[in-house]
N, C-alpha and C positions, 0 to 999 in steps of 0.2 A: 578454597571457595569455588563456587558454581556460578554459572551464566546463567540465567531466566533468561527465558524468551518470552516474548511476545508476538503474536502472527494473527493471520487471517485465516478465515477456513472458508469463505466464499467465493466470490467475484470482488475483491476487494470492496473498499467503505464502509467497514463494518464497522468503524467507530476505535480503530485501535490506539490513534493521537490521545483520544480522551483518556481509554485506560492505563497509557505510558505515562502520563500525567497523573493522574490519580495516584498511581503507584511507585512512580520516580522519588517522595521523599524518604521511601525506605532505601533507596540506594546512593551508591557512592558516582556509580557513572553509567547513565544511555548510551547505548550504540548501535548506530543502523546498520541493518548488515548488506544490504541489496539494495538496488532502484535507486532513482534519481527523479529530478522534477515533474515526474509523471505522476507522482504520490501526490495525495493531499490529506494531508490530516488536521483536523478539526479541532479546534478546542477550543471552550467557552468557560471563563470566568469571570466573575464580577462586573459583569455585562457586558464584558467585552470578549469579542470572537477572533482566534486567529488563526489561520490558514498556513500550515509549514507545509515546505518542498522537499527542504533538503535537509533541514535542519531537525537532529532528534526531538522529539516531542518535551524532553524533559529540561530546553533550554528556558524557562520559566523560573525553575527553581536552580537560585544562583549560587547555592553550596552544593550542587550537583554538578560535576563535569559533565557534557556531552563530545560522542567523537563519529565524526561519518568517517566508517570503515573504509577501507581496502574496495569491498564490494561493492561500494556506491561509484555510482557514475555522476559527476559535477559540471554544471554548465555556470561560469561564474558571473556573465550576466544576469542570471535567475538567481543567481544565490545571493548576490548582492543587493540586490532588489529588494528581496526577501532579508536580509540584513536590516537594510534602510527602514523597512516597515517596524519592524519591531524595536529600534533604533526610536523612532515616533514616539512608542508610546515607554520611552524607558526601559526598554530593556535589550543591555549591550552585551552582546552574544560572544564578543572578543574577550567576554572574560572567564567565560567558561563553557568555550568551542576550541574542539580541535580538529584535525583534518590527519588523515592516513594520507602522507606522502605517493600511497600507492593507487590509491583510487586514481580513475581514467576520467579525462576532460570530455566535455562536449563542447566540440569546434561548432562554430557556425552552419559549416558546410553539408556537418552531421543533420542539422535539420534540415537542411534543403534536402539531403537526400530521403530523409524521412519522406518530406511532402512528395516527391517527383514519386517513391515508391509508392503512396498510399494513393496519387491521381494517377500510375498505370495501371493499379488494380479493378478502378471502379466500382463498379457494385461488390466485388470481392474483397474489396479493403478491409482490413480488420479494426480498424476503428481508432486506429494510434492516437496518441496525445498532439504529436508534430512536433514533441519538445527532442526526439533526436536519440531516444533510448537507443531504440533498435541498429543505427549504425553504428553507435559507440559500442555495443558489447559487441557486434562484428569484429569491429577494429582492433578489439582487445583480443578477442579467441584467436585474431588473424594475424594478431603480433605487430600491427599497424597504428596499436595506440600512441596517443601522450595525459603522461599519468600526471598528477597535482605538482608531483615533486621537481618533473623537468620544467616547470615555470619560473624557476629560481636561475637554473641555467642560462649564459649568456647566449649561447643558440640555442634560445627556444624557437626564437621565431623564423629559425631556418627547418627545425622540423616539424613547426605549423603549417608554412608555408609547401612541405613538401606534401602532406598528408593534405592539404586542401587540393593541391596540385590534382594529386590522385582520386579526389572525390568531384572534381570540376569536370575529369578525363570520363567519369563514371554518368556525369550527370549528361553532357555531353553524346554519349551513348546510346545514352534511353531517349535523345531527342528534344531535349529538356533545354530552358534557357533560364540560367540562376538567377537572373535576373526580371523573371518572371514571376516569381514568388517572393511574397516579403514574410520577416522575420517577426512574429508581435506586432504587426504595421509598419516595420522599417525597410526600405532598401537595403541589401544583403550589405554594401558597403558600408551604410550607418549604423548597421546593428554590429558589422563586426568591429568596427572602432571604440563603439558602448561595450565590445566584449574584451576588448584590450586592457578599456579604462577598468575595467572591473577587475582583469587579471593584476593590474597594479594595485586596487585598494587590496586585493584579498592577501596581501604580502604580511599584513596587521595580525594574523593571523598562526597562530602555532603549528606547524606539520608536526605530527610524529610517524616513528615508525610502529602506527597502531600494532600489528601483531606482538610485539611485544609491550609495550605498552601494559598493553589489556593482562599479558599472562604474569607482568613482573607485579600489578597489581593485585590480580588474583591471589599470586602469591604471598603479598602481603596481608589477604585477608579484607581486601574492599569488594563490596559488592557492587554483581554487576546487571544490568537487565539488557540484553540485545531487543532493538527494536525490529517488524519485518514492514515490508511497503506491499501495497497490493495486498495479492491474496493467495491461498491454497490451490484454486481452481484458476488462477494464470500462472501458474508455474512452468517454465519453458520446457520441462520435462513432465509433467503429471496434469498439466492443465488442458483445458479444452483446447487444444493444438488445431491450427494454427494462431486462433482467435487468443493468443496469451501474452506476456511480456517477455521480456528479454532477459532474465535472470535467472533462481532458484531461490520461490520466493518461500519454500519449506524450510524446516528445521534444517534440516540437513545445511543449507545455506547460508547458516549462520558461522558454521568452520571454515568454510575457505572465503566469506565474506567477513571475517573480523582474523585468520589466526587462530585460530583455538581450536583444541583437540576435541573428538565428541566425548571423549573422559571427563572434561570440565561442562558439558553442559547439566544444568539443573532442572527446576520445574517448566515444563511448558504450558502456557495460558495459550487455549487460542479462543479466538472473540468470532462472532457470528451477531448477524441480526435474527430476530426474531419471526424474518420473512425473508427473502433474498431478494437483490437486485441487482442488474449488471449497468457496464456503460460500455458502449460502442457494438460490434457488432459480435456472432459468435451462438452457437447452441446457449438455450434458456429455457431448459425444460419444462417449467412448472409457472414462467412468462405467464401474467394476466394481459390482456392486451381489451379490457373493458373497461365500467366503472370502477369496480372492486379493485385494478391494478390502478386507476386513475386516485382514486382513495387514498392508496399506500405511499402514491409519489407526494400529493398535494399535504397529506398527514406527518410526511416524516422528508417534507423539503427535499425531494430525493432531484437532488442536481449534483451533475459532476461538479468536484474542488474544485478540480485540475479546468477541467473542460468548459465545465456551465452546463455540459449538457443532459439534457432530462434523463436520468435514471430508469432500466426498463423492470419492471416492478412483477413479482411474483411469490405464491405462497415457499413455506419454507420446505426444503427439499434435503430427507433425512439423507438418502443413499446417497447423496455428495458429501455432507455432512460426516455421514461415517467413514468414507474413503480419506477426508480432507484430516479425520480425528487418527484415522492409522496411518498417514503416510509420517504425520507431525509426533506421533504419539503423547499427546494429548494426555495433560494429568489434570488439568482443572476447564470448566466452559465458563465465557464469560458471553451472557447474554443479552446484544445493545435494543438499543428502540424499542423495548417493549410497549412503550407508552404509544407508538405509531399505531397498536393492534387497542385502542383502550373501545373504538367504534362498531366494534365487529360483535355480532350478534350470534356469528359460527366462524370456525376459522376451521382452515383445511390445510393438512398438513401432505405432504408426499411421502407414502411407506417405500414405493418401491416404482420401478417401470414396469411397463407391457411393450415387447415388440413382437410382430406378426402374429401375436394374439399367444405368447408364454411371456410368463415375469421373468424379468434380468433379476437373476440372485445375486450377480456382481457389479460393481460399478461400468460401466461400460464403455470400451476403449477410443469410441468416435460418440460424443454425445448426439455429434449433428446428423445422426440416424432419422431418417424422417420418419421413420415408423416409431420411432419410444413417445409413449404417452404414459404420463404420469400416473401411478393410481394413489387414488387419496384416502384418508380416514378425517372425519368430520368432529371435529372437538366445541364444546358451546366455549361461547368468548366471554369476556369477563366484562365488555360492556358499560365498565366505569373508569372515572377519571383516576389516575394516580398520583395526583398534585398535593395529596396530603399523606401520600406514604412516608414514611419516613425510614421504616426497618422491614426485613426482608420480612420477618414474622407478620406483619401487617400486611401484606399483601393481601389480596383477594382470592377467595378458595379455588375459582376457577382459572386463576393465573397461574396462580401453584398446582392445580392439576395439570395445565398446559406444561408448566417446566418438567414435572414430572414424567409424564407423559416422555420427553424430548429424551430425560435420562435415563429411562427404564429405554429407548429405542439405541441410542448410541452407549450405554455403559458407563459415560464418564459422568461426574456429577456437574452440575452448575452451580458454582459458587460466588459469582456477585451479574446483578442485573443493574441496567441502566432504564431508568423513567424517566430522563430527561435529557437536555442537551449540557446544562452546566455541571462541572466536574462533583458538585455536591449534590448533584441528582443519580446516585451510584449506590447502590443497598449493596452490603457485604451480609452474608449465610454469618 
């Protein structure tokens, strides 16, 4: 058997919570391959909305195992949390959650250093969550992590204590007083005690050594769907640099964040909205910063999961688009919010850039060029509601020539759109 993926091809939020769930009851087991509580995925059923961090989208459905790989990074106060909430409404994630032994912790200290880094930067900051990515996958490259598995050992809390040591020496440095910043509202000493207690409940919990795991599975013939966090264009290597995450949030990231050979991966799905939007700060080419972008936030609720914060909103932008479909190699498009574009009377698409007055025939290595302006092609909008579609056939002639349109420019075909927010607002081709 084969890994399906699932990813992003934007600036993350593209709605991939929702399609990991829709499509989680054809499989045996979800598994994230990258990111950590910086992610938020969405997902709306039976009227009720829920917000994951860490936890794979497909912990809903309870004859479905879920596993955060090796490549997630864990912070067990947030994950606990996030536990407890879903816990609320019924549904006990201890019984079918696992954890890779291997995945790396986020200390406390990790996010002070996040904050102390993103208030030396100032106006240059890149927009972080504050949830502590960025110093834990340091940690890790730099061989200074602790991973899920040494929590079990009886000195843990002498190599917590040494790595705090070293991140106090750090903050120290830059001039910083830890105790100047609080944690989610808490004094640095209250939140790390809530992070202790959390280290203790999360003991409830199964570790495995996912890499195998996942292949002894494979082997057996269970399916498997890798989930991604983020997106295509914050990839720590192909993404708008410096403006990106901390990970490898492409295909490629799915082997050394789950184990597995790229021989075993299968079909790739990647998801896009039908416009783009970013959060925080960073090149946004095709950025509306008027009514028309004011429209898209207020029409498709565009607020950060993670953050809260207002979503910056613009048309959809193919030459990422294409870049995002070859890097992933892309066999199917799944295309979200359509229903956000139901108001638009014309919609303007992005063919390609101009800078110093020649088109970029390639995607281009520094988006934050101040010279690339977008050139657009102008498509009529479909201008009606979708609340009573029900199958892809039914759509509206002008919607279908927009999707067309999108797959005659990228090659790949689009095979399910989303018109709404709850998992049964999903038309499958």
């Amino acid at each position: 058997m084969k890994v399906d993926v699932i990813l992003g091809l934007q600036w993350g939020d593209e709605g991939k919570g929702k399609i990991v769930d829709v499509f989680t009851p054809k499989y045996d087991i979800i598994a994230r391959f990258q990111g950590g509580p910086n992610a938020g995925h969405t997902i709306i059923f039976e009227g009720k909305k829920f917000i994951l961090h860490t936890i794979p989208s497909g912990i809903f459905h309870p004859t479905t195992l879920n596993l955060i790989g090796n490549g997630v990074i864990l912070d067990p106060y947030i994950f606990m949390k996030e536990i407890d909430t879903l816990s609320a409404s019924g549904i006990h994630a201890e019984e079918n959650l696992l954890i890779s032994s291997r995945a790396h912790l986020i200390l406390p200290s990790h996010r002070l250093l996040d904050a102390v880094s993103e208030t030396r930067k100032g106006a240059a900051k890149i927009g972080s969550t504050l949830k502590g990515i960025g110093p834990t996958y340091t940690d890790k490259i730099g061989r200074n992590g602790l991973r899920v598995g040494t929590m079990r050992r009886p000195d843990f809390r002498d190599h917590y204590n040494a790595l705090k040591e070293l991140h106090f020496h750090t903050i120290h440095a830059c001039g910083a007083d830890p105790d100047g910043f609080t944690l989610d509202g808490l004094p640095f000493g209250e939140y790390e005690k809530k992070w202790f207690e959390a280290v203790e409940r999360m003991k409830i919990f199964k570790l495995v050594e996912g890499e195998q795991f996942l292949n002894k599975c494979l082997d057996e013939g269970k399916t498997v769907m890798a989930e991604g966090a983020q997106g295509t264009l914050l990839d720590v290597d192909f993404g708008s640099y410096p403006f990106v995450t901390s990970s490898n949030t492409i295909a490629a990231g799915v082997c050394n964040g789950l184990g597995i050979s790229p021989h075993r991966i299968g079909t790739i799905y990647g998801v896009f909205k039908a416009y783009c939007t970013r959060v925080g700060s960073g090149p946004f080419p095709t950025e509306l910063k008027d009514e028309t972008g004011e429209t898209l936030r207020r029409n498709g609720n565009e607020y950060g999961s993670t953050t809260g914060r207002p979503r910056r909103c613009g048309w959809l932008d193919l030459p990422a688009l294409k870049y995002s479909i070859m890097l992933n190699g892309v066999d199917t498009l799944i295309m979200m919010k359509t229903d956000v574009m139901n108001s638009f009377e014309t919609i303007k698409v992005c063919l390609n850039y101009k800078s110093g007055g020649e088109i970029c025939e390639e995607f281009p290595f520094d988006l934050a060029d101040e010279d690339l302006e977008p050139v657009y092609d102008e498509l009529e909008g479909w201008n009606t509601t979708l609340d009573e579609v029900k199958t892809f056939d039914a759509l509206p002639a002008l919607l279908k020539d927009y999707i067309r349109f999108i797959e005659n420019e990228v090659g790949v075909p689009v095979e399910m759109i989303s018109v709404g927010p709850d998992r049964v607002q999903t038309l499958s081709r």
